[in-house]
N, C-alpha and C positions, 0 to 999 in steps of 0.2 A: 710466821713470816715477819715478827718487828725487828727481828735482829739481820733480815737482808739486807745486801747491798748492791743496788742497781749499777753500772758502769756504763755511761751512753756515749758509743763511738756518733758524735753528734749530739749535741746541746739543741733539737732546732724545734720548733714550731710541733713536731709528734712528742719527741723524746719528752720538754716541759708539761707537756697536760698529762703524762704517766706520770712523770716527777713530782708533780704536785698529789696526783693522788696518793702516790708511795710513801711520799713524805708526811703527810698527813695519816698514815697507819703505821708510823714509826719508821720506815727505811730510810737508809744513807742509799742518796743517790748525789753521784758526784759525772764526770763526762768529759768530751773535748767541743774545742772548739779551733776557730782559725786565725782568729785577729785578738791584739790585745783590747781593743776595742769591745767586743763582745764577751772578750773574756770580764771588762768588768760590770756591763751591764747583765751578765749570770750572776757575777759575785753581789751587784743590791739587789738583786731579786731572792739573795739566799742561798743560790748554788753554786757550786765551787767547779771551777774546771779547767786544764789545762789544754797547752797549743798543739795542737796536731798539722801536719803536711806532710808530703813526701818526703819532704830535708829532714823532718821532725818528728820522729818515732814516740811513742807513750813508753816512758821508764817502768822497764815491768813491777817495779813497787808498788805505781801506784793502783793496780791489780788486785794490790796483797788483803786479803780479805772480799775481794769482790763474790759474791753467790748467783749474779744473774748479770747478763751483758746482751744492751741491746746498738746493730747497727744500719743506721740510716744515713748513713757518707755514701752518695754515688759514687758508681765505677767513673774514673777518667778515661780517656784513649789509651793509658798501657792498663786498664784493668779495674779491682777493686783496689784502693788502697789499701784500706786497713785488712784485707786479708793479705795482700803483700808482704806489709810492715809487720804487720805483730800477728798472721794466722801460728805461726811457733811458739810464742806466748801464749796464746789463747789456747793451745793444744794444752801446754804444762798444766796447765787447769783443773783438766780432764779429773774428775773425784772430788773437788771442791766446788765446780760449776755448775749448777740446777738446769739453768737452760739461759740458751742464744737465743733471739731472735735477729732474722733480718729479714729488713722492709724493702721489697723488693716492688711490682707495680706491676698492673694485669695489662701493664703493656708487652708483656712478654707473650702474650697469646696473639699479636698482631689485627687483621681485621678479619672479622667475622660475618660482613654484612649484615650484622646488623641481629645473626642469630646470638645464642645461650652458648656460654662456654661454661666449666667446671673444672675443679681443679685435675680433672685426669687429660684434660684437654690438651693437644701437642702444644707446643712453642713454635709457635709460627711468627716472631715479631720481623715488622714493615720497616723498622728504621734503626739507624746507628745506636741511640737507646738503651730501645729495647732487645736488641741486640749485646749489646754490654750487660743487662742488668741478666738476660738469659746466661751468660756467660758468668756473673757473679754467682747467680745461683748455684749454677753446678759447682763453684767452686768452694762454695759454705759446706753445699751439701757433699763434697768431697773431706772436709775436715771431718764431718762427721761420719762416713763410711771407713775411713783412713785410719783417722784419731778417734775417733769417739767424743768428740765433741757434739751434748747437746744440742747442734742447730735444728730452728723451728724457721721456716722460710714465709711472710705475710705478703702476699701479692695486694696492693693498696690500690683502689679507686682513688680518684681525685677529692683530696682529703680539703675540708670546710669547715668553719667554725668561729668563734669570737676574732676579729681582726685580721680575716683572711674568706672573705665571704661577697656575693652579688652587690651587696651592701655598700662595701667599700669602694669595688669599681664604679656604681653607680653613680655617691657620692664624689669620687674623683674626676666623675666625667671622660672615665676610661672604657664604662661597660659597653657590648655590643653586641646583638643580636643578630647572628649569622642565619641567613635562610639557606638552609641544606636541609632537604625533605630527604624525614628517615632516619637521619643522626640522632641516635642518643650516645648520653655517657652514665656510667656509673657514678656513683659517688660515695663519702663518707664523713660519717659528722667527726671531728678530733677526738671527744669523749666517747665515743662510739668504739672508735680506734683502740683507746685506752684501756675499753672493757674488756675488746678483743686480745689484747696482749695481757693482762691480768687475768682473764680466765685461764689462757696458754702457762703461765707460770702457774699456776693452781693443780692444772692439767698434764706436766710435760707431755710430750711424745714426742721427742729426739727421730727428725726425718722430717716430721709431717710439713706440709705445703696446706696454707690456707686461704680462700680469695676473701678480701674485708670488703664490702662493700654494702649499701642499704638494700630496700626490697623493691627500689623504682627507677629502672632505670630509664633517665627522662631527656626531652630534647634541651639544650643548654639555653637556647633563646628563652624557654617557659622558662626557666629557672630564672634567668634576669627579669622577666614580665612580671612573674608572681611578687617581687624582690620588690618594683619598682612599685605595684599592688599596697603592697606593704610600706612602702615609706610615702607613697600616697602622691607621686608625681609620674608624670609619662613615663612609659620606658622605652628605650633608645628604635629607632627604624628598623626593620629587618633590613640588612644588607645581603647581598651575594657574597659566598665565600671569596671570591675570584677579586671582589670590590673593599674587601673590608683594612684591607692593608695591614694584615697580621703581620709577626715576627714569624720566623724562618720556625723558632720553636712551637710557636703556638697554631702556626698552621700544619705542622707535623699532626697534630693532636687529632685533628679531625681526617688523617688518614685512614684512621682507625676506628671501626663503628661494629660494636659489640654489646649483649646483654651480660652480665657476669653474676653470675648465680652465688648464692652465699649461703645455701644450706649448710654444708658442713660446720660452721664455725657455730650454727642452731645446734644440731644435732650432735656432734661432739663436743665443744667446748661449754652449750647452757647456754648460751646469749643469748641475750631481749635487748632489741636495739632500741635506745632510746629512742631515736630520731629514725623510724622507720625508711621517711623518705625526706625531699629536701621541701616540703611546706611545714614538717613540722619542727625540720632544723633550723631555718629562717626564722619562724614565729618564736624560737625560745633562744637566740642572738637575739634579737628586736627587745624581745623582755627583759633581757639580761642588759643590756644596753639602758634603757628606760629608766631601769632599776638603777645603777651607775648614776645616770644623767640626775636624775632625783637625789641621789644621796650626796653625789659629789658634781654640781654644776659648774663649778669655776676650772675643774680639771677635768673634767669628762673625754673632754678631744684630746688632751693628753694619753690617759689610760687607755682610748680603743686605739691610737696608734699605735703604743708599744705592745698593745697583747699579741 
């Protein structure tokens, strides 16, 4: 595996904690991104990546040598892009390609009140969305029936980790504690994430659909409570959903209330989730952080901003 080469339609927040580890066992991973802006802050961070949009196709070159391709670009209102744009290139592939993945979201199973879904579960998504991403899917999974391209489809809980965690919003005086009796959400640690798509490369199985999430799935208010627990100051009031004055997006989220099961990725892939559930993801952010603060105090609020 030191001589592969990852290609990530998407530079963003999942794709860099795979990169980092791939890069660190020898792989070339390179990617896109959207603004020249971001393009250079991948480039001090060591990774190389060019501009993608709809105007702005990926030059099939820079392809050439690619052995694994992963994509995390949401569909827009006419669709997926990058199956759009370049599913034709990616096809050409076909015998030099190991495997696809795309990150898709177990928002495509809609609500479930609250019971257990699994991946054989129908697609029943609530909103425009999850709608698009159901629609993406089939359409990965059509290159693959079509063409024979390796895709592996990851339905992703709500992914957490260094610099995108309770933590943050707390400190920014954002967090908030919705009282909905019954709600929970799934979720996922980022390096958890990581393990799961590196065991899938290890493993192919061109087709397979797998749900990534941990083993607890819990109400979101506890998760800020514990968070607030942890850095050792009140945490926010419970509010009524009705009261809390979400965005249009973030009140979408809680239309949907489901347990999402994650045997499979146990049993076929080997995984051992680090961060079983989210007190033992928080607790090793907090350390990680700590560790940071002590090593580098005069930049510290620097580094957790940009991770």
């Amino acid at each position: 595996m030191s001589r592969s080469h990852l290609f990530c339609f998407g530079l963003g927040y999942t794709a860099l904690a795979l990169g980092r580890r791939l890069v660190a066992s020898g792989w070339a991973v390179t990617g896109t991104c959207r603004s020249t802006e971001r393009r250079a802050s991948l480039s001090a961070s060591g990774f190389s990546a060019i501009l993608l949009d709809r105007n702005r196709p990926v030059d099939t070159t820079s392809l050439n040598g690619v052995t694994h391709l992963l994509v995390s670009v949401p569909p827009d209102a006419a669709g997926d892009p990058v199956l759009a744009l370049q599913g034709s290139d990616i096809a050409t592939l076909v015998g030099r390609l190991s495997w696809l993945g795309y990150l898709s979201t177990t928002g495509v199973y809609g609500d479930r009140g609250g019971g257990w879904v699994d991946e054989t579960a129908e697609l029943l998504p609530t909103g425009e969305r999850g709608r698009r991403r159901a629609a993406a899917e089939q359409g990965w999974l059509g290159l693959w029936h079509d063409r024979g391209v390796p895709v592996h489809i990851f339905r992703l809980a709500a992914i957490y980790g260094p610099g995108r965690s309770a933590f943050d919003a707390l400190r920014a005086g954002t967090a908030k504690r919705i009282d909905k009796p019954g709600q929970v959400f799934s979720r996922i640690h980022v390096e958890d994430l990581a393990s799961v798509l590196i065991a899938s490369m290890e493993r192919p199985r061109p087709g397979a659909v797998y749900n990534v999430c941990d083993d607890d799935p819990a109400p979101p208010a506890a998760v800020v409570a514990h968070a607030a627990e942890l850095l050792g100051i009140a945490p926010p009031p419970l509010v009524p959903l009705g009261a809390a004055g979400l965005s249009p997006m973030a009140r979408s989220f809680y239309d949907d209330n489901k347990r999402v099961a994650n045997r499979l990725i146990k049993n076929e892939l080997g995984v051992t989730l680090r961060y079983p559930d989210f007190r033992a993801g928080l607790a090793a952010i907090l350390a990680e952080e700590t560790c940071l603060k002590t090593q580098h105090p005069a930049s510290f609020g620097e580094k957790i901003t940009r991770a």
